[in-house]
N, C-alpha and C positions, 0 to 999 in steps of 0.2 A: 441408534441412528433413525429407522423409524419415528419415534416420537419427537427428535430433534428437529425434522422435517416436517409434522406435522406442525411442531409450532412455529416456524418459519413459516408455513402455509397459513397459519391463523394469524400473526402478526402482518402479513401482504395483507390480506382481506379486510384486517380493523383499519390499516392507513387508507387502501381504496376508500375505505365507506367513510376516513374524517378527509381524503380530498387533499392531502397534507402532500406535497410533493415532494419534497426533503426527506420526509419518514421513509416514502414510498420507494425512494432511492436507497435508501439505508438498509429496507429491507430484504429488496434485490439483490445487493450487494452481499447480507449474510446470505442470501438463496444460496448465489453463484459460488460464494467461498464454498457451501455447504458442499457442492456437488465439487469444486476442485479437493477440496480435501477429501472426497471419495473416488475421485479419479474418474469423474464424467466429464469431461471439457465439451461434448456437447451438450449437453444441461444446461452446465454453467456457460456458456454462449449465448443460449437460448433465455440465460437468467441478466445477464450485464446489459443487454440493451436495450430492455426497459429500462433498470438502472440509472442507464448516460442519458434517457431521455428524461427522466425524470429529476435527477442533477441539473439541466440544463434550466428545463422549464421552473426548475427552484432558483434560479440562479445563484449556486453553491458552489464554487469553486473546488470547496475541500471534497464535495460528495462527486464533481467531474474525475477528479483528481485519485481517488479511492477505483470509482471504475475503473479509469484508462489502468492502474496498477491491477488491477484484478483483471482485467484482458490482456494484459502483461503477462500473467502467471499462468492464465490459457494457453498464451501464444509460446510461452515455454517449454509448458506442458506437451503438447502435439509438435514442438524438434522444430518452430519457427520462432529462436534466438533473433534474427535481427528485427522481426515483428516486436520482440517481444523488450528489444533494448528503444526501439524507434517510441514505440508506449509509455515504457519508463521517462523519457526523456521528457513529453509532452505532460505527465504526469507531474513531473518536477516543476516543469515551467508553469503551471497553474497554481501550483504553491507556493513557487517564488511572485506569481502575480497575487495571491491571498495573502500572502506575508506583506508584499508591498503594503498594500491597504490594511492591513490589520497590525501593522509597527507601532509601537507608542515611545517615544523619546523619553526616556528614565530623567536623566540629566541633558540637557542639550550640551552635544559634543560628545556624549556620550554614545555608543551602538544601541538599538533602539531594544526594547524587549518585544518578543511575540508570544501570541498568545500559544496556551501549552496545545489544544488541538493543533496549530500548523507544524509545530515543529513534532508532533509525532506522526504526523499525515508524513511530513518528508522523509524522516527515520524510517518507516515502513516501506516508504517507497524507496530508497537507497539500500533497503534489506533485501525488494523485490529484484534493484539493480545488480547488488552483487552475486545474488542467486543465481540470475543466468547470468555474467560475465564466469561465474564458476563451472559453469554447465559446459562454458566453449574454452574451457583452457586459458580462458587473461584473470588467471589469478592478480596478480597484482595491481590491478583494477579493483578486482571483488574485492580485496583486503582493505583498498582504500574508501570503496564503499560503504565495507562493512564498519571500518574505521569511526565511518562518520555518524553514522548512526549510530555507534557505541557512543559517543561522547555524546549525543540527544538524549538518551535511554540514561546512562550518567547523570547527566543535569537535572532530568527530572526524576530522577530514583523510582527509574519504573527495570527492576530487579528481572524479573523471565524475559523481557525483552531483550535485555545485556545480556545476558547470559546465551541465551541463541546468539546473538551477536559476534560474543566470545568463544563462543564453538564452532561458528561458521570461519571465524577469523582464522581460531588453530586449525582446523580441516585443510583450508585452503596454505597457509605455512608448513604442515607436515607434507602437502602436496609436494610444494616449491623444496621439499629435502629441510626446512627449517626447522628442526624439532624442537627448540627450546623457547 
């Protein structure tokens, strides 16, 4: 961990010095992951909102949208669930606004294709969704969360992702008594 943090510390510092605001968000973003996955939620507070500023002034939708999901998992984290579903939500509708703009009509009359970052930006955040709808008991919410995100992770044959997906699905159906 140590050295994992150091280079998260040296990856902020080369974006600072290229001025890249997108990077700078990006890198924020592994910070804040870095210190949720060690179970600092104030760290990683202290890490997300440069982040969202830096999202912003890039104007990047998917790098807004990454934040507000990772203040989400804060907001999980520290036992404020409706914080933490209100995030989710906002997070979604930045996606659904980057998706708008980033659709390409395959066939006209056909459903549009998007591009693969949006729809794993959304899968991630409807994984962050059903995480805390599991946390407060509406399983069947989180399954269909999780649901949907499994069929993203599917489509684009991205395997460890499905798989969490698939485990958080069965967790939540062994909950609800559904074993098989």
């Amino acid at each position: 961990r140590p050295q994992q943090l150091r280079e998260l510390h040296a990856m902020r510092k080369e974006d600072e010095a290229l001025g890249d605001h997108a990077r700078l968000a990006q890198a924020y973003c592994a910070l804040a992951e870095f210190y949720i996955d060690v179970g600092k939620a104030p760290a990683a507070l202290r890490a997300i909102a440069p982040a969202q500023q830096h999202a912003r002034e890039a104007g990047h939708p998917l790098a807004q949208a990454e934040a507000l999901r990772l203040r989400a998992a804060i907001a999980r984290l520290v036992g404020n669930a409706d914080e933490s579903l209100r995030l989710v939500e906002q997070a979604l509708e930045l996606v659904d606004h980057a998706a708008a703009g980033a659709a390409t009509p395959v066939v006209p009359g056909q459903p549009a294709k998007l591009p693969k970052e949006v729809l794993v930006a959304r899968a991630t955040i409807l994984n962050q969704l059903g995480t805390t709808q599991w946390n407060i008991g509406k399983l069947e919410q989180s399954i269909e969360a999780y649901a949907e995100a499994l069929v993203i992770y599917r489509a684009l044959g991205m395997q460890r992702p499905e798989a969490r997906a698939l485990n958080n699905m069965g967790i939540c159906f062994a909950a609800l008594g559904e074993y098989k």
